[in-house]
Structures are given as structure tokens and as C-alpha cells.
MARDRENVO-263789 format. One line per 2 residues: number of its first residue (from 1); their letters; for each residue y, z, x of N, C-alpha, C, O. Coordinates in pm, 1 decimal. Layout:
N
NUM = a = Y Z X Y Z X Y Z X Y Z X | ...
***
This chain:
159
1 = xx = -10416.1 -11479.3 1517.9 -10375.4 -11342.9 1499.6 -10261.3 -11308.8 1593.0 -10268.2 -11359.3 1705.1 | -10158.3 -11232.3 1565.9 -10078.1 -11152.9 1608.8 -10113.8 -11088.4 1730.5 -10233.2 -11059.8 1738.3
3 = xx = -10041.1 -11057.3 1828.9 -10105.6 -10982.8 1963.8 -9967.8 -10882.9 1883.5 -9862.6 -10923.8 1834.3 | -10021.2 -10741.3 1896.0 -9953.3 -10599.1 1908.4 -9861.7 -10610.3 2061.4 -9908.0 -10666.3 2160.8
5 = xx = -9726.9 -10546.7 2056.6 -9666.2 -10535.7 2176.7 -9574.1 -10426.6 2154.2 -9479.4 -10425.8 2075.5 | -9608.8 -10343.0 2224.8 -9519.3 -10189.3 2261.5 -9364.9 -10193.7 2274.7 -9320.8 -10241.0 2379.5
7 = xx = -9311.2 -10166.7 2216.8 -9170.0 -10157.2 2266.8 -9128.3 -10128.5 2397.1 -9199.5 -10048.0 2457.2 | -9033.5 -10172.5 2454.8 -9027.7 -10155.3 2607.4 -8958.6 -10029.6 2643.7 -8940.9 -10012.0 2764.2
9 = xx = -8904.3 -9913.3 2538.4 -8889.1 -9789.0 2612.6 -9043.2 -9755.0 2591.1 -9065.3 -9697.3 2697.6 | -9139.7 -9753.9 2535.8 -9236.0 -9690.1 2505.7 -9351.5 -9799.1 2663.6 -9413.5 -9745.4 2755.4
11 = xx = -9346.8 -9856.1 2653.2 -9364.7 -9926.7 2801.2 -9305.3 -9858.9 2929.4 -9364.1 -9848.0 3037.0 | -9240.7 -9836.7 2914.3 -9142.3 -9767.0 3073.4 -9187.6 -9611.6 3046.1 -9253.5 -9565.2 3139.1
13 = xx = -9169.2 -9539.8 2957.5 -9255.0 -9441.6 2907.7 -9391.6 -9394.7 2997.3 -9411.4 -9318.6 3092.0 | -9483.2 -9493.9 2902.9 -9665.4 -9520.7 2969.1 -9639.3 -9508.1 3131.2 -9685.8 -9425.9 3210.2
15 = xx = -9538.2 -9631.1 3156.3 -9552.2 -9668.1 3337.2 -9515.7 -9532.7 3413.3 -9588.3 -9493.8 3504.8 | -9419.6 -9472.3 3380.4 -9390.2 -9356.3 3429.6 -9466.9 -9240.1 3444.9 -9462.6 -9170.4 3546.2
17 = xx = -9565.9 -9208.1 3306.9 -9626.3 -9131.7 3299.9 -9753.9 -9130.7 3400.2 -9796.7 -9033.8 3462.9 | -9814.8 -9293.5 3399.0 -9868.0 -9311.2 3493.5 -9859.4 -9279.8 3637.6 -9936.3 -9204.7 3697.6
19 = xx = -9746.5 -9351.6 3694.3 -9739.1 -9282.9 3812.1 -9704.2 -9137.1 3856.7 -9704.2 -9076.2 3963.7 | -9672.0 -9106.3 3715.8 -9653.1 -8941.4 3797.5 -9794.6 -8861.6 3821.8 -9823.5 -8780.2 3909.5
21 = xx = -9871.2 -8913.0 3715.0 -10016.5 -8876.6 3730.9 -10082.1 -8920.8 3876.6 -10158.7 -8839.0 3927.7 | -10059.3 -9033.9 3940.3 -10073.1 -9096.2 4078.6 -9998.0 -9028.2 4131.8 -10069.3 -8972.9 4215.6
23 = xx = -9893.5 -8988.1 4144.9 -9837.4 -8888.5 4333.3 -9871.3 -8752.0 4244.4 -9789.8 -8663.0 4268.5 | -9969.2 -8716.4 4150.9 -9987.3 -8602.0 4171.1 -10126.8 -8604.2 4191.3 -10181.6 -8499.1 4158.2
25 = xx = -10173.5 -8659.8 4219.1 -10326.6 -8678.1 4291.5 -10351.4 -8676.1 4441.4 -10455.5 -8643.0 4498.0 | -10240.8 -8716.3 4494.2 -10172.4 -8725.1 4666.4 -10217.3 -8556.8 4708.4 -10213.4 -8466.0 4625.3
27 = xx = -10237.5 -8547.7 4777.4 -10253.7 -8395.4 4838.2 -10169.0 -8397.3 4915.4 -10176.3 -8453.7 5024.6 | -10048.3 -8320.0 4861.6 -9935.0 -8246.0 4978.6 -9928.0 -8137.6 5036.8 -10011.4 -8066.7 4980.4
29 = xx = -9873.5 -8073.3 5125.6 -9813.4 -7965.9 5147.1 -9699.4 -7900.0 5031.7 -9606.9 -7967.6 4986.5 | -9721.4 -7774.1 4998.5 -9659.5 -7691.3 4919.0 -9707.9 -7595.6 4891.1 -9800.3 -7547.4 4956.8
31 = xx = -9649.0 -7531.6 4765.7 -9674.7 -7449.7 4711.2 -9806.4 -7376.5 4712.5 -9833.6 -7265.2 4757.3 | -9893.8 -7481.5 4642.3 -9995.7 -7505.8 4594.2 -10122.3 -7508.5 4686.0 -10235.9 -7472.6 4655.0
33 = xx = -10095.3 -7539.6 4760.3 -10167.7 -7617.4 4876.8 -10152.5 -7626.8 5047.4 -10060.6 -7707.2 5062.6 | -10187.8 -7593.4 5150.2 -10156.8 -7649.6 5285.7 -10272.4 -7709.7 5326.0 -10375.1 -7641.9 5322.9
35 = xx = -10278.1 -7846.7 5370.9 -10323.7 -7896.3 5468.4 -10295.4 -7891.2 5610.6 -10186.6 -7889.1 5668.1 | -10405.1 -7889.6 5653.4 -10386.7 -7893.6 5822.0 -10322.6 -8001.8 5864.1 -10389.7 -8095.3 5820.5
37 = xx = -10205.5 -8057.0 5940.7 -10195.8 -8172.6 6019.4 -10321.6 -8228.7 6073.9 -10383.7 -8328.3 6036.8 | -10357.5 -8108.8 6210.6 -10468.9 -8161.9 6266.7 -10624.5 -8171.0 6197.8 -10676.5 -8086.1 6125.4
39 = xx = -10686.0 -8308.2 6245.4 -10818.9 -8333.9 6137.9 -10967.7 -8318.3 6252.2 -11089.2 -8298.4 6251.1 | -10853.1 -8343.8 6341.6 -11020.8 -8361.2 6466.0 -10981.0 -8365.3 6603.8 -10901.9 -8443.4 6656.5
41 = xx = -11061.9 -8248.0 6668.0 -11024.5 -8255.4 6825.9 -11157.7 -8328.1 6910.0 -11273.6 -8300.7 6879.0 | -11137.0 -8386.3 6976.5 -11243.9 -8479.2 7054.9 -11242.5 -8414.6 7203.3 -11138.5 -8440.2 7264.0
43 = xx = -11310.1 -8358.0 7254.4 -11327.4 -8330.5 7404.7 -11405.3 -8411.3 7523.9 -11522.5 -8391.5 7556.0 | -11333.0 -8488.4 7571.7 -11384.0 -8530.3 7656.6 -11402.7 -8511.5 7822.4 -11312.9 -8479.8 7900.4
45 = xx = -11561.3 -8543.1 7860.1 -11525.7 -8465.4 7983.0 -11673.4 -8542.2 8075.0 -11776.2 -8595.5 8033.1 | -11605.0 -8507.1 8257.3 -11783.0 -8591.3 8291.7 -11808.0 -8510.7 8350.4 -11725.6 -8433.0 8398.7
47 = xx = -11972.8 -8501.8 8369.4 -12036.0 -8376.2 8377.3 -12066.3 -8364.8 8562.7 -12121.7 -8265.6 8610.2 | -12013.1 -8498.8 8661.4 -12067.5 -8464.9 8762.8 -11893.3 -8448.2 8830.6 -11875.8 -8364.5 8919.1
49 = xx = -11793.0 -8519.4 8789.2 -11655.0 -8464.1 8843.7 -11608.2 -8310.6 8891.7 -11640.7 -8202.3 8843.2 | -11530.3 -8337.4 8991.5 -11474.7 -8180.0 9030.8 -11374.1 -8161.5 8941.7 -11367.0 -8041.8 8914.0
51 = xx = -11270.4 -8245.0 8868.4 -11152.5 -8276.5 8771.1 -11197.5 -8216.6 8629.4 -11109.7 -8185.6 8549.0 | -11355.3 -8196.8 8592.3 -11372.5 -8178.0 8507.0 -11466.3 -8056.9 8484.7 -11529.5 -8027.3 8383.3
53 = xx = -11460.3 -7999.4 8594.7 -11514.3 -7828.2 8649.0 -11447.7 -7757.4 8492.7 -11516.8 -7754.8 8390.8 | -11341.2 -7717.0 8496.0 -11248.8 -7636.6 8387.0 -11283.5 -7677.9 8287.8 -11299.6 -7604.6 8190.2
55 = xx = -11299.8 -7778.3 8286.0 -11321.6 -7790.3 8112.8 -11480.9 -7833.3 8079.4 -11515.5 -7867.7 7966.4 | -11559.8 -7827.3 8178.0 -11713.5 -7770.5 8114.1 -11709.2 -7632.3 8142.4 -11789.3 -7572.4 8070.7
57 = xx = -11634.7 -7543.8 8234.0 -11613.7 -7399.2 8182.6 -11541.2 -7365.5 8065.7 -11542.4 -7245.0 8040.7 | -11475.0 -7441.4 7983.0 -11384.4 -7404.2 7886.0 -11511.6 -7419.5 7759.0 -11522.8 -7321.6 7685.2
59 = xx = -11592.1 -7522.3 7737.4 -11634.8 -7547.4 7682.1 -11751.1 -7459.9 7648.3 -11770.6 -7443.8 7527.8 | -11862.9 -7377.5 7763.3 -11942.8 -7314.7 7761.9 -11902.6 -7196.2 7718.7 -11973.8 -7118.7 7654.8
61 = xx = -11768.4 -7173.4 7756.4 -11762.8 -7000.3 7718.0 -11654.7 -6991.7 7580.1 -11663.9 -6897.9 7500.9 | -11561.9 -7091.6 7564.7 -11462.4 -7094.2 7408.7 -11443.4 -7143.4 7365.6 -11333.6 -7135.4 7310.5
63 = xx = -11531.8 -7254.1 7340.7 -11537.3 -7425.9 7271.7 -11568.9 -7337.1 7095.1 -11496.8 -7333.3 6995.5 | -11694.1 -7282.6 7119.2 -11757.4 -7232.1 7008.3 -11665.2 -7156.4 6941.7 -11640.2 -7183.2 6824.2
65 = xx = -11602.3 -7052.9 7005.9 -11481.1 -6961.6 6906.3 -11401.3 -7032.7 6855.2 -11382.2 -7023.4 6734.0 | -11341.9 -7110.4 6921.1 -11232.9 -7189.3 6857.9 -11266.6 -7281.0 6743.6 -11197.2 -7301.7 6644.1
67 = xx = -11418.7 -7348.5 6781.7 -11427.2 -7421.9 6623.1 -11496.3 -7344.7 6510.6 -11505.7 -7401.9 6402.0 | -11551.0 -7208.2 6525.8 -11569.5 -7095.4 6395.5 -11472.1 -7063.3 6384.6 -11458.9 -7048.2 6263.2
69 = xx = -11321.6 -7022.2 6464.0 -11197.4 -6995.1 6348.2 -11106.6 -7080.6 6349.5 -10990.3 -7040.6 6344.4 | -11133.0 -7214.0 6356.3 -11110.5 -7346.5 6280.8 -11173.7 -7389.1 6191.6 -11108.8 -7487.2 6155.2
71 = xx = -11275.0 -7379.6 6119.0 -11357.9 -7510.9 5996.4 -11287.6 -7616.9 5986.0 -11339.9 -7728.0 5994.2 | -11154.6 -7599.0 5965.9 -11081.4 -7701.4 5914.9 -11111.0 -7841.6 6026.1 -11151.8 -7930.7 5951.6
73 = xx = -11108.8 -7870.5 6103.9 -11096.1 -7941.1 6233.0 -11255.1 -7967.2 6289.0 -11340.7 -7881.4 6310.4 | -11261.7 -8065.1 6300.0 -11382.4 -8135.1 6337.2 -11385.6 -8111.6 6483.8 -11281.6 -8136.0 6544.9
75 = xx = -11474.3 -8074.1 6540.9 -11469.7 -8069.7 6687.5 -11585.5 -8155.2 6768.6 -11699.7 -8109.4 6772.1 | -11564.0 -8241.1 6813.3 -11636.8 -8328.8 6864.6 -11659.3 -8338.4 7076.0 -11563.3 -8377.7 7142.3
77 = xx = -11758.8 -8307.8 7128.7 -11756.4 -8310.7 7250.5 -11856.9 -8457.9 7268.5 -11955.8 -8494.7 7205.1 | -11781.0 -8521.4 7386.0 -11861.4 -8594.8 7417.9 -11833.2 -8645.1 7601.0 -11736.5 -8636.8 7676.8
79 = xx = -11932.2 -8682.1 7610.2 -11924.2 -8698.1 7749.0 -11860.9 -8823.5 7797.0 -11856.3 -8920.7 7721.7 | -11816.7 -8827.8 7905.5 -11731.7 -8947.4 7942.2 -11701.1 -8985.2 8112.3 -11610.6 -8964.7 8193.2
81 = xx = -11862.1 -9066.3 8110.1 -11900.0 -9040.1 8278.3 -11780.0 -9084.9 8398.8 -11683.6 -9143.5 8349.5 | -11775.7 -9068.7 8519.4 -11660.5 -9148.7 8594.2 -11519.3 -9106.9 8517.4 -11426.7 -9131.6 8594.7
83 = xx = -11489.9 -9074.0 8441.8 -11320.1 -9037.9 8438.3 -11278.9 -8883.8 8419.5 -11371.1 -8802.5 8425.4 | -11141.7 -8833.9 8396.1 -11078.3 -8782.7 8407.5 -11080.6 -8651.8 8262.5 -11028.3 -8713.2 8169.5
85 = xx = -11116.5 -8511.7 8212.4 -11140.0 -8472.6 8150.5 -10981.2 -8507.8 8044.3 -10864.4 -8494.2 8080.6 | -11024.6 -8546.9 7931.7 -10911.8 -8535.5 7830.2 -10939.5 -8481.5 7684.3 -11047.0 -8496.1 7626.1
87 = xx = -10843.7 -8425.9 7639.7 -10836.5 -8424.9 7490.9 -10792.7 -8489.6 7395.9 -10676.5 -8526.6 7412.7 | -10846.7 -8523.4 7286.2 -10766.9 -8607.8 7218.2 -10781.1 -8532.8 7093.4 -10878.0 -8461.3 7067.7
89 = xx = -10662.7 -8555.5 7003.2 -10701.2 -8485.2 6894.7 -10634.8 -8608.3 6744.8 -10583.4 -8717.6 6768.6 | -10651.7 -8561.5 6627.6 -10615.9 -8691.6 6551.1 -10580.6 -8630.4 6427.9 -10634.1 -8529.1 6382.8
91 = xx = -10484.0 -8698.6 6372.2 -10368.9 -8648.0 6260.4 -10394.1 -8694.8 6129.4 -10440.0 -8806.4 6105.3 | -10362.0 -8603.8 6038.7 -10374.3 -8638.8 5891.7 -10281.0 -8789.1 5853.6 -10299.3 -8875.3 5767.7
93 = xx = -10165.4 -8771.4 5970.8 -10080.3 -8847.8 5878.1 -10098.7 -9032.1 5986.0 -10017.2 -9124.0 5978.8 | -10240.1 -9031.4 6080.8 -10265.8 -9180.8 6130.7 -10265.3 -9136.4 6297.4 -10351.4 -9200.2 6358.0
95 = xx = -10203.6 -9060.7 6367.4 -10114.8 -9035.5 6467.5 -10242.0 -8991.1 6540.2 -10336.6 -8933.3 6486.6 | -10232.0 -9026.0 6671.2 -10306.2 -8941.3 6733.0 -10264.8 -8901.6 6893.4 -10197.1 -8986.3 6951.7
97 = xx = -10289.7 -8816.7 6945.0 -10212.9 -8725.7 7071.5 -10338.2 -8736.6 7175.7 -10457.2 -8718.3 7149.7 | -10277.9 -8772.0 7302.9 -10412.1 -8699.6 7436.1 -10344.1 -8652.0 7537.2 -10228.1 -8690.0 7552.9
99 = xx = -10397.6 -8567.9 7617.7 -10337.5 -8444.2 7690.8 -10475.0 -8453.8 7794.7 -10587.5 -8417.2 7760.6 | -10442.9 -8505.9 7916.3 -10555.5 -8490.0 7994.4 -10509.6 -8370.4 8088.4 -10401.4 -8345.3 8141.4
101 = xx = -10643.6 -8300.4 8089.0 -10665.1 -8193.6 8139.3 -10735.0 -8147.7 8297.1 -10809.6 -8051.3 8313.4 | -10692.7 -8236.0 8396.1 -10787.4 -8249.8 8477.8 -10716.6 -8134.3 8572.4 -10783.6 -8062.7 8646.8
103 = xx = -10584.6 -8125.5 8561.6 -10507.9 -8001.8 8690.5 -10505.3 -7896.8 8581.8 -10428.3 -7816.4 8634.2 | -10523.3 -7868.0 8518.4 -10577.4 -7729.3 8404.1 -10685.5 -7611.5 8479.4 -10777.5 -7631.8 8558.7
105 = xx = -10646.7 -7513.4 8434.8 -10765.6 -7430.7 8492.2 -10819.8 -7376.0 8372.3 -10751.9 -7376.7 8269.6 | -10926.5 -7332.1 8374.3 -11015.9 -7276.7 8242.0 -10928.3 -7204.8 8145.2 -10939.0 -7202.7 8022.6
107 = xx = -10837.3 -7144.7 8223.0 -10747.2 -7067.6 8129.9 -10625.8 -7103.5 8088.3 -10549.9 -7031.8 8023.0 | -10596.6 -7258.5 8139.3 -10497.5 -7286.1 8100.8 -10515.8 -7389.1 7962.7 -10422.4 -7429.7 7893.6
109 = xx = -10667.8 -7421.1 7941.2 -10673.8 -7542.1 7853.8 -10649.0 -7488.2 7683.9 -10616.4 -7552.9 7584.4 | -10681.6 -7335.7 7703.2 -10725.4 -7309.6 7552.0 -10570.4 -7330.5 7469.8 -10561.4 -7353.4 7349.2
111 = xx = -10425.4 -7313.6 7586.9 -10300.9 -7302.2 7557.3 -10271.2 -7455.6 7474.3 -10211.5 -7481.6 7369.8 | -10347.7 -7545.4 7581.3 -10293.6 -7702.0 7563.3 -10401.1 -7735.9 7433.1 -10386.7 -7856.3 7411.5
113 = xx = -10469.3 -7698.3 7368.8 -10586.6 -7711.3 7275.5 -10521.0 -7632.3 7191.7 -10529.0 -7687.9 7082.2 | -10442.2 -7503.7 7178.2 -10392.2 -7423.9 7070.3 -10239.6 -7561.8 7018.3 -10224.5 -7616.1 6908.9
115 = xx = -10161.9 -7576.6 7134.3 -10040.4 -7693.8 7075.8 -10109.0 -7843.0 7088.8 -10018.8 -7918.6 7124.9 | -10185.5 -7888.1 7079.5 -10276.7 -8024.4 6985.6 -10306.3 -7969.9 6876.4 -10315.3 -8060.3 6793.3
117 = xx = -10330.5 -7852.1 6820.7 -10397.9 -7824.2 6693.9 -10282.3 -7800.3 6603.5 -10272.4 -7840.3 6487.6 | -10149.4 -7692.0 6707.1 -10056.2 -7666.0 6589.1 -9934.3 -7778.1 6567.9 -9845.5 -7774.3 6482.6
119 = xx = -9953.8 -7867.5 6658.9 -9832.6 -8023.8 6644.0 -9901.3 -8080.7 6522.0 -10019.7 -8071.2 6489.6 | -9781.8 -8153.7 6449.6 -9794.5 -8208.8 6330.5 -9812.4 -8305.7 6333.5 -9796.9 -8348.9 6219.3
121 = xx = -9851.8 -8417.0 6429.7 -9886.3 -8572.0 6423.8 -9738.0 -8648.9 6460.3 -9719.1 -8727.0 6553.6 | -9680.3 -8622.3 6401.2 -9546.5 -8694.6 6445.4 -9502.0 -8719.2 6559.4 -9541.3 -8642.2 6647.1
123 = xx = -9421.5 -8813.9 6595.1 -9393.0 -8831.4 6734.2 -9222.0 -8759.3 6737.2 -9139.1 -8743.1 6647.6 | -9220.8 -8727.0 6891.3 -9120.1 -8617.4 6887.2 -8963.1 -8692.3 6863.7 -8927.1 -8784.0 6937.5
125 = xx = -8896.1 -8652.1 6777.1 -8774.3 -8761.9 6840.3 -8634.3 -8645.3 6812.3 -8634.5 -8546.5 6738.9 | -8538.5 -8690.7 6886.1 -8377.0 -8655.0 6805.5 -8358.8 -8611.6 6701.3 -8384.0 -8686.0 6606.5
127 = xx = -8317.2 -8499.3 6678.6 -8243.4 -8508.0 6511.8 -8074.6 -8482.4 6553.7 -8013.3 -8395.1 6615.1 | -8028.3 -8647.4 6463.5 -7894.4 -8601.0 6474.8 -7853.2 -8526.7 6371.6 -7749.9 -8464.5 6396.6
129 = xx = -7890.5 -8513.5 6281.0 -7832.8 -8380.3 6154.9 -7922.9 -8269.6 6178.9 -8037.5 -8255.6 6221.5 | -7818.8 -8187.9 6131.2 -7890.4 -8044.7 6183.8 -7934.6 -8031.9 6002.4 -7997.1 -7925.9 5998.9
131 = xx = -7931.9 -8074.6 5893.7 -8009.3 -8073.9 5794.2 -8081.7 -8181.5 5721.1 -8009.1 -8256.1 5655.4 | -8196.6 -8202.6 5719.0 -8240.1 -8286.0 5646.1 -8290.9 -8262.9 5454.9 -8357.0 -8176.8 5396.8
133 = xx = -8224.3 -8379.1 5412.7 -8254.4 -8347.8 5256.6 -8230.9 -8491.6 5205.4 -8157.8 -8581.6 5246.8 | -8319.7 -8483.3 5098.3 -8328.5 -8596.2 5031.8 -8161.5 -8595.4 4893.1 -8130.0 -8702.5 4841.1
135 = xx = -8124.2 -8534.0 4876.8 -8033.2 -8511.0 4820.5 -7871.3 -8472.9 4879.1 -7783.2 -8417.8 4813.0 | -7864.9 -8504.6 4975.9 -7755.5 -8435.1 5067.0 -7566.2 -8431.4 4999.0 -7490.7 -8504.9 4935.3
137 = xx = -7564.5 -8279.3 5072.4 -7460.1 -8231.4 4952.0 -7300.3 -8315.3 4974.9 -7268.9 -8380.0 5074.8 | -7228.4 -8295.3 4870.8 -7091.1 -8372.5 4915.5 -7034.1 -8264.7 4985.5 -6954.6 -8289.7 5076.1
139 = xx = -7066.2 -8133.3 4953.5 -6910.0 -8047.6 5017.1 -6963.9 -8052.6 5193.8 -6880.5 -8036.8 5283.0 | -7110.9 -8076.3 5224.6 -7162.4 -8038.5 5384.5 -7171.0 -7941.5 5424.9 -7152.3 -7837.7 5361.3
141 = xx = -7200.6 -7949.6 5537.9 -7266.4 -7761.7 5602.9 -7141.1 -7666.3 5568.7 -7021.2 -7670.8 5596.2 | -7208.5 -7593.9 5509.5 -7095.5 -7452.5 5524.1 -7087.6 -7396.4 5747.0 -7156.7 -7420.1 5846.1
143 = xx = -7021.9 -7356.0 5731.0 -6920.7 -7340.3 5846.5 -6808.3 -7221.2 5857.5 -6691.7 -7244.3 5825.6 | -6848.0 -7100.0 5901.9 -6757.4 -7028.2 5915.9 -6605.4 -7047.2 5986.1 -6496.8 -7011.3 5940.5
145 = xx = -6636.4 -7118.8 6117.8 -6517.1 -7151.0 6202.3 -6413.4 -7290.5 6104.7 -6299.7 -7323.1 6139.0 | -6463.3 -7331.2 6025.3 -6359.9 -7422.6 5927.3 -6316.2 -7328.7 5843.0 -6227.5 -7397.9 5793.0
147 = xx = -6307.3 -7227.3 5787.5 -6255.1 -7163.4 5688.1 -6102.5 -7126.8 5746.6 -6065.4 -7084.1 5856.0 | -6029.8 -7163.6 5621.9 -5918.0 -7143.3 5658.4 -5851.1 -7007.2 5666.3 -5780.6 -6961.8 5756.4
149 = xx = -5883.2 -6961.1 5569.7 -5850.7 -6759.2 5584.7 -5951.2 -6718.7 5649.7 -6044.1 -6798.2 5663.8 | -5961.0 -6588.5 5705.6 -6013.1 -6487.6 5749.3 -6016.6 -6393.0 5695.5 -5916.0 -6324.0 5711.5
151 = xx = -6118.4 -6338.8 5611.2 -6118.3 -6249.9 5519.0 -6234.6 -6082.2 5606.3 -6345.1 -6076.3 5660.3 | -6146.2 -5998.5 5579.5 -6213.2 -5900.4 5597.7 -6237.9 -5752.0 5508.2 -6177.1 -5719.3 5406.4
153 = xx = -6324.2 -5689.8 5564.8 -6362.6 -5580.1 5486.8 -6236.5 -5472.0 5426.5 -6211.7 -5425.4 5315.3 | -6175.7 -5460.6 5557.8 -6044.0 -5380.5 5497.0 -5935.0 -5418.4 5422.9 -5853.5 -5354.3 5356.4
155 = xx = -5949.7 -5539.1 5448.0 -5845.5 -5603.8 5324.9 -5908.1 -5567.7 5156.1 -5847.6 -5494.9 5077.4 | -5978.2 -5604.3 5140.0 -6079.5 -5534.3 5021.9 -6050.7 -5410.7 4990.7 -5996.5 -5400.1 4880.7
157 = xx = -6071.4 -5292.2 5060.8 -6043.7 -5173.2 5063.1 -5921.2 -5126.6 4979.2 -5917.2 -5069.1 4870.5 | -5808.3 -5175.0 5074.8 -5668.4 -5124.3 5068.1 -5623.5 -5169.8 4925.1 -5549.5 -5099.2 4856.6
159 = x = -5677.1 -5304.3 4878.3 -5629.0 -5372.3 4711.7 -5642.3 -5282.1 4616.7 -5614.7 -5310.6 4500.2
***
């Protein structure tokens, strides 16, 4: 018997259709949708250290607020005898950040716990273009100081 075979625009067709159905299953940021960067903050801390005074006061009195108006974010405390109190927190996109907190005072941690939650996972770097785009234009940044005339309001007027 004969094997049936698709024509190959009708092949490239199927394949296409396919994957568009696959990156639209991806959960992005947009429109539609925001995900949190941050997925999980981990607190670590030892319970007989003087280094880690502040942050079993941070913990007793605003550990709890902060993870009822978070849901999103897993909050995990755990103890961590002999060392140095730290945070660690961990990213949607693999990445993960720690910020030890041992010269912190009770009131300074909730600041360093608010920027772990609102950083995006990425690591910090340079941007040498001041625009990023996947499409980038031929004419380039508009630019007032390149314009060759100087156009003003009263010129308008007087025409």
C-alpha cells in the first residue's frame, strides 16, 4: 500500500501551528498576565548568635505580615546554627540572590527583604544602548539636539 504524504507547504503549515500553540502555553509577562520574578524567600538565622539578634526580632514581629501580603512567595525560615543571619531568595527565571544581614538592625532588614522581593533575578550589568528592541529601527533615537532647524511656536503664528 501507498503511505499518504502531506504536501510540504501544508507540513510547514501543521509545524508552525504547532509551535505557536507551544510558546503560547509558556507563561509570560504581559498583558494578560504578571508573574512575580520572586518565587521564594528563605530566612536564615542562629538562634544563640548576637549577629542574629535583628533578625529573630524581625522575624517575631514582621515575618508574618510580609508573607500574608505576599501569597505569591514562599517563605521559608530555617535555622542555621554557628553562622551568620542571611537571606536568600530565588527567581522564576533559575537565579538566585543572598544578602546577609548580620550589621542590619530590625529596621533595617524589612528594606533589604522589600529589594530581594522587587529585583527581577537577573544579574545587574551595563546597558550600552539606551533602547532595547528586538526589531531595532533604521532611522535611531530621535534626538532633538541633531535636528537641523529649530522650529518654533512663533514662527507658526506669523505664516
Amino acid at each position: 500500500m501507498a503511505s499518504f504524504r502531506l504536501p510540504n507547504v501544508l507540513n510547514s503549515v501543521i509545524h508552525a501551528h504547532n509551535d505557536q500553540l507551544l510558546r503560547a502555553k509558556k507563561p509570560k509577562n504581559g498583558v494578560g498576565a504578571f508573574i512575580f520574578p520572586c518565587r521564594k524567600l528563605v530566612f536564615n538565622y542562629c538562634e544563640r548568635s548576637g549577629s542574629s539578634k535583628s533578625m529573630m526580632e524581625y522575624l517575631q514581629r514582621q515575618a508574618m505580615n510580609f508573607a500574608e501580603e505576599n501569597p505569591q512567595i514562599e517563605v521559608v525560615v530555617q535555622p542555621r546554627p554557628s553562622k551568620h543571619p542571611v537571606i536568600r531568595a530565588f527567581y522564576t527565571n533559575g537565579h538566585q540572590k543572598t544578602k546577609c544581614v548580620r550589621k542590619c538592625s530590625a529596621d533595617e532588614i524589612p528594606e533589604v527583604v522589600k529589594s530581594l522581593r522587587d529585583h527581577s533575578g537577573h544579574k545587574l550589568r551595563k546597558w550600552n544602548r539606551y533602547v532595547i528592541s528586538d526589531t531595532p529601527s533604521v532611522r535611531g533615537i530621535y534626538s532633538p539636539f541633531h535636528v537641523k532647524e529649530i522650529h518654533d511656536i512663533s514662527d507658526q503664528k506669523s505664516k
